[in-house]
N, CA, C and O atoms as a GROMACS GRO file, in nm:
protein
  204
    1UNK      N    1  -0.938 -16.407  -9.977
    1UNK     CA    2  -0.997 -16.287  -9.924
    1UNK      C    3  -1.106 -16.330  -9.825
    1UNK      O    4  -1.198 -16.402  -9.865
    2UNK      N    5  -1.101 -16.290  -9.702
    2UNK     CA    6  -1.194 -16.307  -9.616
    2UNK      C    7  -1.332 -16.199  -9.619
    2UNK      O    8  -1.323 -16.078  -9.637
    3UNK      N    9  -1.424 -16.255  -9.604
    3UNK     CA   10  -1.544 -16.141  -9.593
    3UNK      C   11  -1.515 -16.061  -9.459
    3UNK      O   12  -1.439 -16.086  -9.365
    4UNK      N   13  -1.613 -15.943  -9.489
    4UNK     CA   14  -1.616 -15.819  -9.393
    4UNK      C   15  -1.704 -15.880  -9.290
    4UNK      O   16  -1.766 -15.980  -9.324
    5UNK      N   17  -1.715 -15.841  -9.186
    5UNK     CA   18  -1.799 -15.923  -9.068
    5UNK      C   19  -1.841 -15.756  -8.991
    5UNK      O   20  -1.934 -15.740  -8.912
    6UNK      N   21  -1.781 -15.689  -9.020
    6UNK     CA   22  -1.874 -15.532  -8.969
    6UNK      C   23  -2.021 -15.466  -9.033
    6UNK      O   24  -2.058 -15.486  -9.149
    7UNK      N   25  -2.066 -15.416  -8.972
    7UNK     CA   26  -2.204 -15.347  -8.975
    7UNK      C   27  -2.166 -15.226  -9.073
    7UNK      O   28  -2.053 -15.176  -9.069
    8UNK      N   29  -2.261 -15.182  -9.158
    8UNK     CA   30  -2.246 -15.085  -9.232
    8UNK      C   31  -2.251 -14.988  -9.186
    8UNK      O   32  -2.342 -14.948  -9.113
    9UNK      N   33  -2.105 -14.902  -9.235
    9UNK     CA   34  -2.073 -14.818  -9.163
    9UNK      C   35  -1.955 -14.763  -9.089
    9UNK      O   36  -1.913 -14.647  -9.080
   10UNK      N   37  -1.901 -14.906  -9.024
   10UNK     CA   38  -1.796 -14.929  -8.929
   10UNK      C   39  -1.681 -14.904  -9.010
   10UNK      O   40  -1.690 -14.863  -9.125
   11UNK      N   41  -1.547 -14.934  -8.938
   11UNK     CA   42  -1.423 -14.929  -9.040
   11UNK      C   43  -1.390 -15.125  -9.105
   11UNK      O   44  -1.305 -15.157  -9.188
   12UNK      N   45  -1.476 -15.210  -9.042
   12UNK     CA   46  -1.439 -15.335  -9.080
   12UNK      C   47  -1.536 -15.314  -9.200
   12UNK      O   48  -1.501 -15.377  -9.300
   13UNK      N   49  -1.640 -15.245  -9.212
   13UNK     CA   50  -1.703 -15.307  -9.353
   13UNK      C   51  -1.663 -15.248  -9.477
   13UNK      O   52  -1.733 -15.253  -9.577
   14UNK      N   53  -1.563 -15.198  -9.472
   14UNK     CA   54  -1.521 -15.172  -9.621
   14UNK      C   55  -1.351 -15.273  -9.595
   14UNK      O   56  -1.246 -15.240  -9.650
   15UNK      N   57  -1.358 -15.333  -9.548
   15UNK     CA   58  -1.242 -15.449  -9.542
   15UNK      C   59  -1.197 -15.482  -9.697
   15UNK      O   60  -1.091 -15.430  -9.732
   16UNK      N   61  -1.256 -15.549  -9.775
   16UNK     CA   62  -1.232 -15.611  -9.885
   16UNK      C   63  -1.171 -15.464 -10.002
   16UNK      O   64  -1.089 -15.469 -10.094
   17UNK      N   65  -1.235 -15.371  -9.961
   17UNK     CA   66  -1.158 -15.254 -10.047
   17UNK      C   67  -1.052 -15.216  -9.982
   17UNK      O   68  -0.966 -15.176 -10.061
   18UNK      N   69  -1.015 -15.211  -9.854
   18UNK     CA   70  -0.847 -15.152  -9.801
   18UNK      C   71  -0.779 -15.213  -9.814
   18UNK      O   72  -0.663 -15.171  -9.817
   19UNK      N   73  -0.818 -15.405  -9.834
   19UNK     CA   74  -0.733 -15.485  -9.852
   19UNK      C   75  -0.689 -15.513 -10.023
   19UNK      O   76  -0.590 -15.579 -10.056
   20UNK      N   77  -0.791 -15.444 -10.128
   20UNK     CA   78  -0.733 -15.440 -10.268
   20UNK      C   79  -0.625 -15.285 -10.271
   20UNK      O   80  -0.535 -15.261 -10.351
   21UNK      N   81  -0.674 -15.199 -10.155
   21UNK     CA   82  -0.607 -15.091 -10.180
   21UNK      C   83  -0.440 -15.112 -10.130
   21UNK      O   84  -0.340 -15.083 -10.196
   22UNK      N   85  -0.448 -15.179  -9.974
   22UNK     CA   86  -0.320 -15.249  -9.959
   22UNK      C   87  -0.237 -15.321 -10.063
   22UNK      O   88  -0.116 -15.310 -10.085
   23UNK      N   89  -0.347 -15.413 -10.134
   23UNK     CA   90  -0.235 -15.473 -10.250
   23UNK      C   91  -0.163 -15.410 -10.327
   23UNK      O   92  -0.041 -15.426 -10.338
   24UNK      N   93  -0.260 -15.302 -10.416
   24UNK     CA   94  -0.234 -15.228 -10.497
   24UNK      C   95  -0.104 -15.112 -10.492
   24UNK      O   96  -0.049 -15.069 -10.594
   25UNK      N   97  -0.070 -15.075 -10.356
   25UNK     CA   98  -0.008 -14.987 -10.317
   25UNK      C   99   0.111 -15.045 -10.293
   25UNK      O  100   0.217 -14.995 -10.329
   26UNK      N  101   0.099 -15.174 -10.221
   26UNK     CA  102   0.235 -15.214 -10.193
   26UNK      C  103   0.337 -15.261 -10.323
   26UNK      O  104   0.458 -15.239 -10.313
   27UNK      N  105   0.266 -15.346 -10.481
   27UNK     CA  106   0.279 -15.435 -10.535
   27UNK      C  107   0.316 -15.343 -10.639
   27UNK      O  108   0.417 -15.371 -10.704
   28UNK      N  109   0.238 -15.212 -10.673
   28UNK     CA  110   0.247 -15.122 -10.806
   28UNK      C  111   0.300 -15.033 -10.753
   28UNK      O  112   0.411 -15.014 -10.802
   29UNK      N  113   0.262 -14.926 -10.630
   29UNK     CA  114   0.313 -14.771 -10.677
   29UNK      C  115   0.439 -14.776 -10.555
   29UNK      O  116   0.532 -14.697 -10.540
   30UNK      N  117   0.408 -14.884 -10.485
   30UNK     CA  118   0.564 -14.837 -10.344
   30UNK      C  119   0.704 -14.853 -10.452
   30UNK      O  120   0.746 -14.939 -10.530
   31UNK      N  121   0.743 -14.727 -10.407
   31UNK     CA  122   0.863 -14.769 -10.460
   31UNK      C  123   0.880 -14.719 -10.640
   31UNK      O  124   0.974 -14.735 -10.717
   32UNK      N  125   0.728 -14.647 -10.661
   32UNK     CA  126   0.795 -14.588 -10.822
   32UNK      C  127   0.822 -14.430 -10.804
   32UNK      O  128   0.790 -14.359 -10.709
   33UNK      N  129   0.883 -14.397 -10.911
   33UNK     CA  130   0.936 -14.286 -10.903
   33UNK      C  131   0.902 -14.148 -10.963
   33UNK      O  132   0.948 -14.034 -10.971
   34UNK      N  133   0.766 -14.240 -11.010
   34UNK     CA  134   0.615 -14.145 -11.115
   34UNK      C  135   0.634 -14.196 -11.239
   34UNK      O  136   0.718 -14.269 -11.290
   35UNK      N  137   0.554 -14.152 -11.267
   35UNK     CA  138   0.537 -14.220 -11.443
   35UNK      C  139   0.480 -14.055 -11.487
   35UNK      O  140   0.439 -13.959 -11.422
   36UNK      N  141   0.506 -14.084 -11.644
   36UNK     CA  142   0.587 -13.989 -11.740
   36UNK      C  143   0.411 -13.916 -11.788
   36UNK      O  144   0.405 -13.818 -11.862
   37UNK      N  145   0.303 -13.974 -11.740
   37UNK     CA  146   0.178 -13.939 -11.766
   37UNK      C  147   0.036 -13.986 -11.678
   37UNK      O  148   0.056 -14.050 -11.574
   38UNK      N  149  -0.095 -13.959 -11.714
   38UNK     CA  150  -0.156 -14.054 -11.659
   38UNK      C  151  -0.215 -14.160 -11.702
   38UNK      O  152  -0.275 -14.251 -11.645
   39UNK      N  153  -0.188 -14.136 -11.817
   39UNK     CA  154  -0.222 -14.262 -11.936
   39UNK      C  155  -0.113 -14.399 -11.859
   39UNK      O  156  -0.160 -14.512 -11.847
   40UNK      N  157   0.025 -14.368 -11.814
   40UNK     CA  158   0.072 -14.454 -11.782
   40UNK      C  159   0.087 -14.548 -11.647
   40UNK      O  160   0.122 -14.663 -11.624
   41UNK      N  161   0.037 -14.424 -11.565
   41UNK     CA  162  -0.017 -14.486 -11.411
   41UNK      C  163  -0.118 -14.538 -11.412
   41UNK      O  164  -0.130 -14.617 -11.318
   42UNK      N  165  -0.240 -14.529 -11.506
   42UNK     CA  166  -0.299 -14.578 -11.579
   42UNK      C  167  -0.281 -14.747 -11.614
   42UNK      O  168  -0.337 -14.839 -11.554
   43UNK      N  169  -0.207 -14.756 -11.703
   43UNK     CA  170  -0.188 -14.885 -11.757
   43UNK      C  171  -0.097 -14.969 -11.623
   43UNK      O  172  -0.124 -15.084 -11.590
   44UNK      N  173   0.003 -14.893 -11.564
   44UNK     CA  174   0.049 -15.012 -11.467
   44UNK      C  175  -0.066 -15.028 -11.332
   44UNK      O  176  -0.024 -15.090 -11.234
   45UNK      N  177  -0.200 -14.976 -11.329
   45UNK     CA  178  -0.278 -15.008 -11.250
   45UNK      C  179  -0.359 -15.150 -11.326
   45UNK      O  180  -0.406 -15.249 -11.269
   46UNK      N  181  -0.356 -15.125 -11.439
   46UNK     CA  182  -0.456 -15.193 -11.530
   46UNK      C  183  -0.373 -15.375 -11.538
   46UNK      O  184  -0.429 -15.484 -11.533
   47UNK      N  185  -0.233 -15.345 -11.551
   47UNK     CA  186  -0.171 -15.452 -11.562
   47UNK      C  187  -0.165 -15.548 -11.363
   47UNK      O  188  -0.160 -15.662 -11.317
   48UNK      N  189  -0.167 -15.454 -11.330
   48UNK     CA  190  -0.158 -15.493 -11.160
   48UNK      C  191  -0.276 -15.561 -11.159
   48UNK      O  192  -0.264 -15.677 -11.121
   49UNK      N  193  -0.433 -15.512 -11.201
   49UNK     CA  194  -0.567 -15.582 -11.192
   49UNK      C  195  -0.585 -15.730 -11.262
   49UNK      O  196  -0.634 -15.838 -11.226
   50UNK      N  197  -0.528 -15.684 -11.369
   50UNK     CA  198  -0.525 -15.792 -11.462
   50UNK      C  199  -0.400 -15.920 -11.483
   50UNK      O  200  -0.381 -15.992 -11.580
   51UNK      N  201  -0.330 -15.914 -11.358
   51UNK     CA  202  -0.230 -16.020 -11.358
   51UNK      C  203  -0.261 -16.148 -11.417
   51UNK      O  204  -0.177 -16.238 -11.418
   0.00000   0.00000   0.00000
């Protein structure tokens, strides 16, 4: 992970969060078809963090 190099404020300084949000999106939810609660979108977020 590279650090943010923008001024607070900008769209580069929240870098390090669009790039966990990119992960997260591509790796867990692209491609599901919903889950049966939120207890369970839930846990496959929890398992995605905790690889």
């Amino acid at each position: 992970m590279r650090l943010s190099t923008g001024a607070v404020g900008t769209s580069a300084d929240s870098a390090a969060a669009e790039a966990f949000n990119v992960g997260l999106k591509r790796e867990t939810l692209q491609g599901a078809r919903g889950w049966s609660s939120a207890g369970e979108a839930r846990l496959a977020v929890f398992k995605w963090i905790t690889r």
